[in-house]
Every structure is written in C-alpha cells, then in structure tokens.
C-alpha positions in Angstrom: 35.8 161.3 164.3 35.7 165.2 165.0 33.8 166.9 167.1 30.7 168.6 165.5 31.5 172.7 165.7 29.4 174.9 167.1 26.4 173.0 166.9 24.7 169.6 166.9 26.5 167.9 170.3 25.8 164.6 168.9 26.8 165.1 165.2 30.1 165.7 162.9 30.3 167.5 159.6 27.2 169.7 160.0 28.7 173.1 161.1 32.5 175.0 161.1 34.6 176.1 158.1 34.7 172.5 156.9 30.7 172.7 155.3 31.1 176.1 153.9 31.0 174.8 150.8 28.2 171.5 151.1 25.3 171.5 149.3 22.5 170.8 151.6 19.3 169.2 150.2 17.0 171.9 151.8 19.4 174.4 150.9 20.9 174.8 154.6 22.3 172.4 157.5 19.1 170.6 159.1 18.1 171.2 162.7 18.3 168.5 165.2 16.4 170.5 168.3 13.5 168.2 168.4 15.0 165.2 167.3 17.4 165.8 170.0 15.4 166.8 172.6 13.3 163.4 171.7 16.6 161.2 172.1 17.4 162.8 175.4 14.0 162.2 177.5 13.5 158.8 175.6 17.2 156.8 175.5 17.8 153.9 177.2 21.4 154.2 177.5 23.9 157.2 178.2 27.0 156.8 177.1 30.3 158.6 178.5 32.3 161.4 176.2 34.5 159.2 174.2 33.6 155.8 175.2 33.4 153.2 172.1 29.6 153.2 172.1 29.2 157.2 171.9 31.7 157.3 169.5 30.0 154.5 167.2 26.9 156.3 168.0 28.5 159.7 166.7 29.5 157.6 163.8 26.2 156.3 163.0 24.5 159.6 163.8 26.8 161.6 161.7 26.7 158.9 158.7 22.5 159.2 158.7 23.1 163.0 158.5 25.1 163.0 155.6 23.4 160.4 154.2 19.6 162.1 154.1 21.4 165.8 153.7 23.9 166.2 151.8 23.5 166.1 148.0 26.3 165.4 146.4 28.1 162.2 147.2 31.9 164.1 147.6 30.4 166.2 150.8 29.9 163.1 153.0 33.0 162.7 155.2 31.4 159.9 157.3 32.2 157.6 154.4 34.8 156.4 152.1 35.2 158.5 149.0 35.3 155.7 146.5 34.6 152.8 148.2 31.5 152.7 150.0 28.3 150.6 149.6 25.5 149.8 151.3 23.3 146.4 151.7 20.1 146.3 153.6 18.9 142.4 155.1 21.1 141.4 152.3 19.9 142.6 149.4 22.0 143.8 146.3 24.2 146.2 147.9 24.2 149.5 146.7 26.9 152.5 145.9 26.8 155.9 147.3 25.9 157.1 144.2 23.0 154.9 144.4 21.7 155.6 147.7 22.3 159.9 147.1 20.3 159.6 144.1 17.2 157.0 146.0 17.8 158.4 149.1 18.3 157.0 152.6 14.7 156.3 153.4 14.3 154.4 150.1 17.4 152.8 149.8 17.0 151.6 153.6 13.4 150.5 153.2 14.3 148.1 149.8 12.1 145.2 149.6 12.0 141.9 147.1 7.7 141.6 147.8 5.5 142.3 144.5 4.4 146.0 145.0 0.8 145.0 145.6 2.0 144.1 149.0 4.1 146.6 149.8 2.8 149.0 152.7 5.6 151.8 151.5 7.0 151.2 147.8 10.8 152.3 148.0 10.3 152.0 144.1 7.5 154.3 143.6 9.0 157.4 145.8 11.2 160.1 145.0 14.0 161.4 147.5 11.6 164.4 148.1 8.3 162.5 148.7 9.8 159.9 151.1 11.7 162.6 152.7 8.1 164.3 153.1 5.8 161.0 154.4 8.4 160.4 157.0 8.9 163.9 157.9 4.9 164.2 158.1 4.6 161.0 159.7 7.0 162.0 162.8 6.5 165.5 163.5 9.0 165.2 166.0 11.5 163.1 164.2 13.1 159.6 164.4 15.4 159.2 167.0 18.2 156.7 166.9 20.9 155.0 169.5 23.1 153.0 170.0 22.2 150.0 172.2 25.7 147.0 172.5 28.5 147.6 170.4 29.8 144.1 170.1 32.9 145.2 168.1 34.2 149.0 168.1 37.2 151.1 166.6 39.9 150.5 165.9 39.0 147.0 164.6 37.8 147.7 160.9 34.0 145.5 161.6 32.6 147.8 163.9 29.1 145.6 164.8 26.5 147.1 167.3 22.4 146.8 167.6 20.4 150.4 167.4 16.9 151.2 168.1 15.2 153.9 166.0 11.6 155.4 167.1 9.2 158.4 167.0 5.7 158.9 167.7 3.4 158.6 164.7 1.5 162.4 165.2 1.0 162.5 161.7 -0.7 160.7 158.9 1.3 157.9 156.9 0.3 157.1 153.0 -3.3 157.8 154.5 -3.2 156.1 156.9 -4.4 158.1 160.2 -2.3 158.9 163.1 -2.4 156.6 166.1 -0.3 159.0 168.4 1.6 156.0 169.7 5.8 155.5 169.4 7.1 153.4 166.2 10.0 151.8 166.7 12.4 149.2 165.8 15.6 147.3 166.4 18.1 146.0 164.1 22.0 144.9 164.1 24.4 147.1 162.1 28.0 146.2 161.0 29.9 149.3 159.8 33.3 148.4 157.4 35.7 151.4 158.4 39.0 152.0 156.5 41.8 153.3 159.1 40.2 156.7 159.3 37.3 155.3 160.5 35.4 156.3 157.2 32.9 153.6 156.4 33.6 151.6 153.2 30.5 149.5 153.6 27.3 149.5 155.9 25.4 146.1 156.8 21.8 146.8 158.7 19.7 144.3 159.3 16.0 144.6 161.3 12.2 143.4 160.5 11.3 145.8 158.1 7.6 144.5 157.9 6.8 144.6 161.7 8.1 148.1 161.3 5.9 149.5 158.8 3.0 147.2 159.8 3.5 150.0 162.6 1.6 152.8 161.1 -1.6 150.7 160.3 -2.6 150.2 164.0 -0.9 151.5 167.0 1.5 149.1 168.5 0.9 146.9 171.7 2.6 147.9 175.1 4.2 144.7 175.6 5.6 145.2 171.4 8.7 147.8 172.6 9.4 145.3 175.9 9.3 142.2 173.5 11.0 143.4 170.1 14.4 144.9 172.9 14.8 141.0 173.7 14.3 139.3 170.2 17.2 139.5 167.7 15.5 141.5 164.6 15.0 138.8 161.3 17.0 139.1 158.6 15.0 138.7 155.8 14.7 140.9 152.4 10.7 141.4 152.9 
C-alpha cells in the first residue's frame, strides 16, 4: 500500500493529488493529531517501517479511514471496488454500500439482542449521531493497533488481533463520564485481492463487555485480563 503524502505517517489515501477529488463526510480530510499522539504514548508494540505488522496495521488504519470518511463508496482505495463485504462476529455480512450508508460505527456495533437490551442501538442511529456519541464520548479519539499478525501479505487471508481504546472524558447516551480508558480486543481476518485491496473484512471481539464499558469505569486488572483471553465470538 502507498505511503500517505504529506500528511498522516500512519495512514494512505488521506492527502496528495490522488484525494483532490473525494468527498469527505465533514467536507475536508479528518485530523489524526490527537488520535495519533494517543497511539504513540499508549501502544504496546512498535513496529519497524515496512515490516508485515506495520504494513497490516497501515492497512487496517487506512481501511477505518476510508471507511468512517469518505462518502461515496468509489473514493475508498483500501478496498475492492466491487467486491467487498463486511461481517461482524458473524452476522449477515454486509456490502460497502451498506456499511457507507449505516456507517462504520453502526455497521461494526450490529447486534441480534431485542432493542430493549441494547446499551447502543446500531438500528436507531444515523451515520451523523453515532459519528457524534463516539466523537463526544472520546474527546481524544479511539486508538487502534495492531497486536500478532498470524498471516500477512502476500497470502490473500491476512489474520491478525488489534486492540482499540480511548479514555471515556465525555458523556455516552447519558451516561456520565468515568475518565477511565475503554478498550477492547478482537481478531480480524482481512480477504485481499492481489493488490492487497480488501474484498471482505471478518472482526470478531466481545461487543457487550465493550459497551458495558461506559456504564461503570472498568477494573485495573480488566486491560491485563481481556490482552490474555481470546475475544468471544458471539452476535450479542
């Protein structure tokens, strides 16, 4: 994958002559400078220039990028133009067309419980209002790296495990700030064709123990214990 251009170090496709012509959702290319800065002081690994994992975690950087910021499905060059789906702890997998129109947060958080016991209704949001909650929620923003790759490029099932967090600073569907880091682990398998464009993305994690987050701040033992477990794979 290329190099992002004058800009985001850890990003593709976000600035240079090649986005001249994207249409961003908030109208111009987001900024990653605290989001960044977040990932730096708070990563657990460092990988080298051009390793596998930094390259898978470009990949998966780069493919969240496109896929929370760029509106209209043929701008995202992270992913296959026709071919690309999406499944989430195996639920009904999903086109890109799909996921534009839900959005990533919605699409990533879908759920089979009945909505009276849902903490966060994927159903019941717009792109803009979970866009906003999360934003709101993690004033900082939610970090994400790359943790094992079991399987990189060239083969075509490129299969890692990822931790995402941030610090919940602001309020979540009225819920009260706790101050304390949110995070969680999953396993990812990325489907690449051979330009390493992903034709289908597989995450799997504990969705509930996630959001379950936000109502009471987290033990210090929950970050030491989730980094050992494997994450469920369950549709809740």
């Amino acid at each position: 994958m290329a190099s992002a251009e004058g800009g985001d170090k850890y990003r593709s496709f976000l600035h240079g002559d090649g986005e001249k012509n994207t249409v961003w959702r908030h109208g111009a290319p987001p900024n990653y400078d605290l989001v960044n800065k977040l990932f730096e002081e708070e990563r657990t690994k460092e990988w080298a220039e051009g390793s596998v994992e930094e390259r898978v975690q470009r990949l998966l950087k780069t493919w969240e990028m496109e896929l929370v910021h760029k509106v209209r499905p043929e701008d995202q060059k992270s992913v296959h133009p026709k071919n690309y789906s999406a499944t989430t702890n195996g639920l009904k997998p999903l086109t890109r067309e799909e996921v534009t129109a839900m959005g990533g947060y919605n699409a990533f958080l879908a759920t089979t419980l009945p909505p009276e016991h849902r903490i966060y209704d994927p159903d019941a949001e717009s792109v803009e209002s979970a866009t906003s909650t999360f934003l709101t929620a993690f004033p900082r923003g939610f970090a994400i790296e790359v943790l094992d790759v079991y399987s990189g490029p060239p083969n075509p099932g490129i299969a890692f495990k990822f931790r995402h967090w941030g610090y919940m600073e602001g309020p979540f569907k009225g819920h009260p700030p706790h101050g304390r880091r949110v995070e969680f682990f999953g396993v990812c398998v990325f489907h690449v064709d051979e330009d390493t464009k992903v034709e289908k993305a597989e995450f799997f994690y504990e969705r509930g123990n996630f959001l379950a987050s936000f109502l009471s701040a987290p033990p210090a033992s929950a970050s030491a214990a989730s980094a050992s477990g494997c994450p469920v794979m369950r549709g809740d």
